[in-house]
N, C-alpha and C positions, 0 to 999 in steps of 0.2 A: 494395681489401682492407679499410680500415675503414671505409667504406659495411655492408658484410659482415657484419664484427664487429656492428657497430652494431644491425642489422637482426637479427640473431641471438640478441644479447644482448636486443630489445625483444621477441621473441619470448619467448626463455625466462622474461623476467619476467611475461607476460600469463598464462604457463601454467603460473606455481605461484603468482600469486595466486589465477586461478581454480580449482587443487588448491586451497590453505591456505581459501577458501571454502567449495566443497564436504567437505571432512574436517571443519570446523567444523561447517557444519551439518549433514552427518550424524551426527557425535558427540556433538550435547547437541541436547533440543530446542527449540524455537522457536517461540515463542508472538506473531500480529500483532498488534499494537496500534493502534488508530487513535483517533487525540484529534480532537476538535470542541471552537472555542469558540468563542462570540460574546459582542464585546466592544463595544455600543455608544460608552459613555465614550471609548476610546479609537477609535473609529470602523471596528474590523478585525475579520475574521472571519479565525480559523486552524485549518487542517486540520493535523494532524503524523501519519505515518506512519514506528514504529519497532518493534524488537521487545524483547519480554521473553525472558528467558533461561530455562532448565528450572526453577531452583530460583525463580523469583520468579513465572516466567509459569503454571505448574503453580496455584497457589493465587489468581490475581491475582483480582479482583474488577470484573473490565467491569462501568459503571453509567451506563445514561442519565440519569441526572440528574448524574455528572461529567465526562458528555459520551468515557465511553470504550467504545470498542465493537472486536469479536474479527467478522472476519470469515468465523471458524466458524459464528458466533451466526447468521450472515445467509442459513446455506443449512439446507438439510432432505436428508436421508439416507437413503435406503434401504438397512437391511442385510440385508433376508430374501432378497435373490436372492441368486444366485451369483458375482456381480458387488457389491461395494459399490459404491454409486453418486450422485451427486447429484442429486434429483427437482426439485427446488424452492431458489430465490432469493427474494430479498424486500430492502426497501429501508428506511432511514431516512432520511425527511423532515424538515429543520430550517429553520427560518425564523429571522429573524434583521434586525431594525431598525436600519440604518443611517442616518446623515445625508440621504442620497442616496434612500433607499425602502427596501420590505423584498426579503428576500435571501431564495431559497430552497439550502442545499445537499441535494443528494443523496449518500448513501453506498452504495454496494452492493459486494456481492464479487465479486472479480476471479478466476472459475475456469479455471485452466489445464488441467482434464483432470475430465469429470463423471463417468469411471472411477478410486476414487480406489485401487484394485489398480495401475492402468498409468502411463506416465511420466509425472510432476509431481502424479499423485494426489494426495500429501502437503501438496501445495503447491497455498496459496491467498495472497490479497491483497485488493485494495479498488481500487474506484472511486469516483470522484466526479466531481457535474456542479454548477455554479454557473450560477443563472437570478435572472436582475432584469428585473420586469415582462414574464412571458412569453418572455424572449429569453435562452438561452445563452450567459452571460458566455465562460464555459468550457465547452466539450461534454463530455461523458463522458469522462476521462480514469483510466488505469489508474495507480497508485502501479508498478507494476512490467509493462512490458510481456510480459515473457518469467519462465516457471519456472526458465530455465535461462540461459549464459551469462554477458556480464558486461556487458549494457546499462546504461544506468543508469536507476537507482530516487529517485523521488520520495519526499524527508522532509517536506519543509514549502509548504503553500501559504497564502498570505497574501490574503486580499481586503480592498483598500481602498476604503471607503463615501463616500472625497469623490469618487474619481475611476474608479471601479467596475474598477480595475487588478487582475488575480492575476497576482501574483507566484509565481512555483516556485521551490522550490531541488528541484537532484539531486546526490547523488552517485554513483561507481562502486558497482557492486555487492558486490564485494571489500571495500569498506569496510563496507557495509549490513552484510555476515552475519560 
């Protein structure tokens, strides 16, 4: 019987973090933000995946030259048909001079639905690929695999320039939003 309880209770808490998520982010919204920096001196390149909230992310000022980028910015839109839709992707190539050689990251956006009317429409993210000298340190990886759910989401990745290591952190999703 408390095997039971236990199982019951792990349940009911899965299912109103992912309510308390869901009600969050439909009630304010939610703006990606993804940082890029390269940091020779200290020998790291760092990726952060997080978000801005309505009242901040609403005015924010994404700028390549401080390395922040809205993975709205990354697609192209069709709104003349009947359908809104996503036509077009596009990437941001960064290079990046470590001890070890140069570092190419890739950014692109992570689309969960190029119908953005139908499930997860609203909802985008980002990817990234880390290449040194021709070879995929890292392959394309999504900061969030899934629109929905409670997978977890990639905040921070770290490339170290001695030992060409990326590092990721994840957390739950429930904490992300």
């Amino acid at each position: 019987m408390t095997k039971l309880k236990t199982k019951m209770l792990a349940i009911m808490l899965a299912l109103t973090s992912i309510f308390c998520a869901a009600s969050v982010s439909a009630a304010e919204a939610i703006y990606p933000l993804v940082t890029y920096k390269c940091d020779p001196e200290v020998d790291i390149i760092t990726l952060t995946n997080s978000l801005l909230k309505s009242d901040e992310g609403a005015s924010y000022q994404y700028s390549d030259a401080d390395g922040t980028y809205s993975p709205w910015d990354l697609v192209e839109i069709d709104r003349n048909t009947e359908r809104t839709r996503i036509v077009r992707t596009k990437k941001i190539v960064k290079k990046c001079k470590l001890s070890t050689g140069e570092y190419t990251v890739t950014i692109e956006p992570q689309v969960f639905s190029k119908n953005l009317n139908g499930a997860c429409g609203a909802s985008i993210s980002s990817a990234f690929t880390v290449t040194y000298d021709d070879f995929d340190v890292r392959e394309r990886t999504p900061f969030e695999d899934y629109c929905r759910g409670n997978s977890p989401i990639i905040t921070r990745v770290t490339v170290f320039g001695k030992t060409s290591e990326v590092k990721i952190k994840r957390i739950a999703r429930f904490k992300f939003y």
